[in-house]
C-alpha positions as CSV (number, residue, x, y, z in Angstrom):
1,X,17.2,82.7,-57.9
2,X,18.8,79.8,-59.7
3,X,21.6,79.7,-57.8
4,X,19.3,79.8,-54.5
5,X,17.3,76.8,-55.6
6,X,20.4,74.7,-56.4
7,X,21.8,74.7,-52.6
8,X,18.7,74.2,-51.8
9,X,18.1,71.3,-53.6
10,X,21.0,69.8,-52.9
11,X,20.4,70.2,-49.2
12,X,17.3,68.3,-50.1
13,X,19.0,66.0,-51.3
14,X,21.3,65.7,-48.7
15,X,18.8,65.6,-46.4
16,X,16.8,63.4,-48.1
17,X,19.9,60.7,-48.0
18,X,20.4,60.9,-44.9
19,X,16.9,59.8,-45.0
20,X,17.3,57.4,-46.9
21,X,20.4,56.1,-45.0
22,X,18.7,56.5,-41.6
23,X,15.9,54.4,-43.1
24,X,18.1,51.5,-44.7
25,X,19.7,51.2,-41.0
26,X,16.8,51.3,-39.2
27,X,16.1,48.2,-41.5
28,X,18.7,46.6,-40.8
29,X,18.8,47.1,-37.0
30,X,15.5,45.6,-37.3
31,X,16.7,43.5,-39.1
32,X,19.7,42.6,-36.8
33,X,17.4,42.8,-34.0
34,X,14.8,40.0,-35.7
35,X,17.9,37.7,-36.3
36,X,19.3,38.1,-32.9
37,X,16.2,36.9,-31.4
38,X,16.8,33.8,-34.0
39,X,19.9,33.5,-33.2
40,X,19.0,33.7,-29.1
41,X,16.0,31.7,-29.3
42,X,17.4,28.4,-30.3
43,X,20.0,29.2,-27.5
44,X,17.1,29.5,-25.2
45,X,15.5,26.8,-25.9
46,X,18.2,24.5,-25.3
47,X,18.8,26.2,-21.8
48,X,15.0,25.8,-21.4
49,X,14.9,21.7,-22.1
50,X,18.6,22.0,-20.3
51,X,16.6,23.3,-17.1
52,X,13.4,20.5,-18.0
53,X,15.9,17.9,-18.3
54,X,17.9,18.4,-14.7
55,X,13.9,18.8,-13.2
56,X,13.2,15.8,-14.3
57,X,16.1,14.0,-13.4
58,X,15.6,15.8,-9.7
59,X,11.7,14.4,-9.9
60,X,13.1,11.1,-11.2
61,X,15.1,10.5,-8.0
62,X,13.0,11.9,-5.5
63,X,10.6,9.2,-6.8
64,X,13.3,6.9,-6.8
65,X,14.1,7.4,-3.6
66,X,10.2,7.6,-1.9
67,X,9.9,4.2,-3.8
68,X,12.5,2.4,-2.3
69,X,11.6,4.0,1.1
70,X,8.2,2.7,0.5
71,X,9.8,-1.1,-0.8
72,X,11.4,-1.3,2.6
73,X,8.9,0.1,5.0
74,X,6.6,-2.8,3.1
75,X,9.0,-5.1,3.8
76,X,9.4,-4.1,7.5
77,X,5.7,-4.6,8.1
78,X,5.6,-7.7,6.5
79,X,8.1,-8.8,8.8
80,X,6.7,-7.8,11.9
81,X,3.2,-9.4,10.3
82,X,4.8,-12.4,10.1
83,X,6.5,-12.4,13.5
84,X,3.4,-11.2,15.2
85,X,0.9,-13.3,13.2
86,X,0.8,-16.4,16.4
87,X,0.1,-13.8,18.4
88,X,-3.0,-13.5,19.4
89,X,-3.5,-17.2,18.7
90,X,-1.3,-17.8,21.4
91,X,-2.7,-15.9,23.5
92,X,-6.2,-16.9,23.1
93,X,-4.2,-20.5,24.3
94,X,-3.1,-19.4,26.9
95,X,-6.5,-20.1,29.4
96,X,-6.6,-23.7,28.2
97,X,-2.8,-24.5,29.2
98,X,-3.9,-23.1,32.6
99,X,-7.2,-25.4,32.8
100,X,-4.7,-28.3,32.0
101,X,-1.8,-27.7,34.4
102,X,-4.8,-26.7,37.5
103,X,-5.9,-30.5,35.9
104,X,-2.8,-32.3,36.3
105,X,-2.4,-30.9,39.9
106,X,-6.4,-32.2,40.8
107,X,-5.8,-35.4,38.9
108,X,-2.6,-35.9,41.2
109,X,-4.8,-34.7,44.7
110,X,-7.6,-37.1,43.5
111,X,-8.2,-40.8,43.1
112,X,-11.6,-40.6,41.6
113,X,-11.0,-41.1,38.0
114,X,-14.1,-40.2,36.3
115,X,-14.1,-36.5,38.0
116,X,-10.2,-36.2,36.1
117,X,-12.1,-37.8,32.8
118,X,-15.1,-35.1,33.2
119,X,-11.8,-32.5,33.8
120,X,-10.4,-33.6,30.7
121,X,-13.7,-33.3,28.6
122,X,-14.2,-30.3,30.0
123,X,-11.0,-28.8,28.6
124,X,-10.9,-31.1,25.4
125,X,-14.7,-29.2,24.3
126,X,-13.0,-25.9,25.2
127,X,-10.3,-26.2,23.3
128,X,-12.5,-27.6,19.8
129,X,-14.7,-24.6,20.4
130,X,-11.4,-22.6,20.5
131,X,-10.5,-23.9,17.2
132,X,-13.8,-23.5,15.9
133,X,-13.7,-19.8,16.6
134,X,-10.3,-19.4,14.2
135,X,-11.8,-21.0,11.4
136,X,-10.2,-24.8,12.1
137,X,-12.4,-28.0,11.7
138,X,-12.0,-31.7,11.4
139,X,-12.2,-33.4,8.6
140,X,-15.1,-36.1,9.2
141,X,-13.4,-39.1,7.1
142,X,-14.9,-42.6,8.6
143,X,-17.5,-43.6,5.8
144,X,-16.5,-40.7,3.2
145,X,-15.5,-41.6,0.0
146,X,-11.7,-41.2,-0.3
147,X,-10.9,-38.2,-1.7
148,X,-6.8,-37.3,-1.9
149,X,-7.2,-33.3,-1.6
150,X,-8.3,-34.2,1.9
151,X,-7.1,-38.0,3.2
152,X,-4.2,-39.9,3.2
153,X,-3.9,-43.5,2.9
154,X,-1.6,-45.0,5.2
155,X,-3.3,-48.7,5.0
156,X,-5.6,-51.0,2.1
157,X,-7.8,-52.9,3.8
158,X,-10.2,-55.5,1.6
159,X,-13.8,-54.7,1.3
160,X,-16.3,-56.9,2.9
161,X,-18.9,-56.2,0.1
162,X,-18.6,-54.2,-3.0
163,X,-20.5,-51.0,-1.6
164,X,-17.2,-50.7,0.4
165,X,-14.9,-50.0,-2.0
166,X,-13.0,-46.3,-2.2
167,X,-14.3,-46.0,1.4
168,X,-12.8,-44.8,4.5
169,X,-12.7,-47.6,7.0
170,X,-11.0,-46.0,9.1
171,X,-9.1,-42.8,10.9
172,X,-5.9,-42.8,12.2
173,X,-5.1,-39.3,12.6
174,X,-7.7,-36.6,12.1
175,X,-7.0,-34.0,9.3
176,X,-7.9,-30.7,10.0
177,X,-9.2,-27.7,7.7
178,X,-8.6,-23.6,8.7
179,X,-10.9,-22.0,6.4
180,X,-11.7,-24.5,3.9
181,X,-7.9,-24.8,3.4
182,X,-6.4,-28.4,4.4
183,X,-3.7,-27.7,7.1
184,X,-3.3,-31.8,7.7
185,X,-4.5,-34.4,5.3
186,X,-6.5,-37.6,7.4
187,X,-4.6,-40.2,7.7
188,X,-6.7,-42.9,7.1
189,X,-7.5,-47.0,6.5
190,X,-8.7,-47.4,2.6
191,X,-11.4,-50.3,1.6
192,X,-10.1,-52.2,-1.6
């Protein structure tokens, strides 16, 4: 019975090596197979900021791109603004050139002069109210103080009394305002 238990144990043992073995690589194919993952991972992440970086760059230039499409559409508009902007203006005009040309014509059919002069007033009040309507106005200057932001001085003319003095005596040329902006200073006679 010795002998029987000897083999035996020494198949045990055997047995139990291989075990033992079996174990200690299965250890160390997990443990292979937690470094590999290490080892992959950083690899990884560089092809993941690799595949962040070229979809950024691609968002980068599409953004580009739209921007600078926008720029020169903006720029476009602008320029068709700016052609366009007389426009209307012009046309809206366009009536009171027709009321002076069917003038001229009556004034040379006619010899009665104040008919042409209530012709002429006629058209002169249309076109103020015109100019009215699109925010222009005259600049009233005869008896105003002078102020520079809106006159002129083309003349210096000595006061007659003291009360006179800064005054406008009088307007050459009308100034004109288009919503309380000065497009033509008054060109006017100062009192000194």
């Amino acid at each position: 019975m010795s002998e029987n238990k000897e083999p035996q144990v020494e198949e045990t043992l055997n047995e139990e090596n291989e075990v033992i073995a079996d174990v200690e690589e299965g250890a160390e194919v997990k443990e292979e197979s937690v470094e590999e993952p290490a080892a992959e991972e950083p690899l990884d992440e560089v092809e993941q900021l690799k595949l962040q970086l070229e979809e950024s760059k691609k968002e980068y230039m599409f953004l580009m791109a739209e921007f600078d499409n926008f720029r020169k559409r903006t720029i476009k508009e602008k320029a068709d603004i700016i052609r366009n902007a007389t426009e209307k203006a012009m046309k809206d005009i366009l009536p009171i050139v027709d009321d002076f040309e069917r003038g001229l014509t009556a004034m040379a059919e006619t010899s009665d002069a104040e008919s042409v002069k209530e012709g002429m007033n006629l058209i002169y009040n249309k076109f103020i109210k015109y100019l009215e309507q699109n925010g222009v106005k005259a600049i009233e200057s005869n008896g105003a103080d002078f102020d520079t932001e809106l006159h002129e001085a083309i003349a210096m003319i000595p006061a007659v009394d003291d009360s006179q003095k800064g005054k406008v005596i009088d307007t050459v040329t009308k100034g004109y305002t288009i919503n309380d902006k000065v497009i033509r200073h008054s060109k006017v006679a100062v009192a000194q």
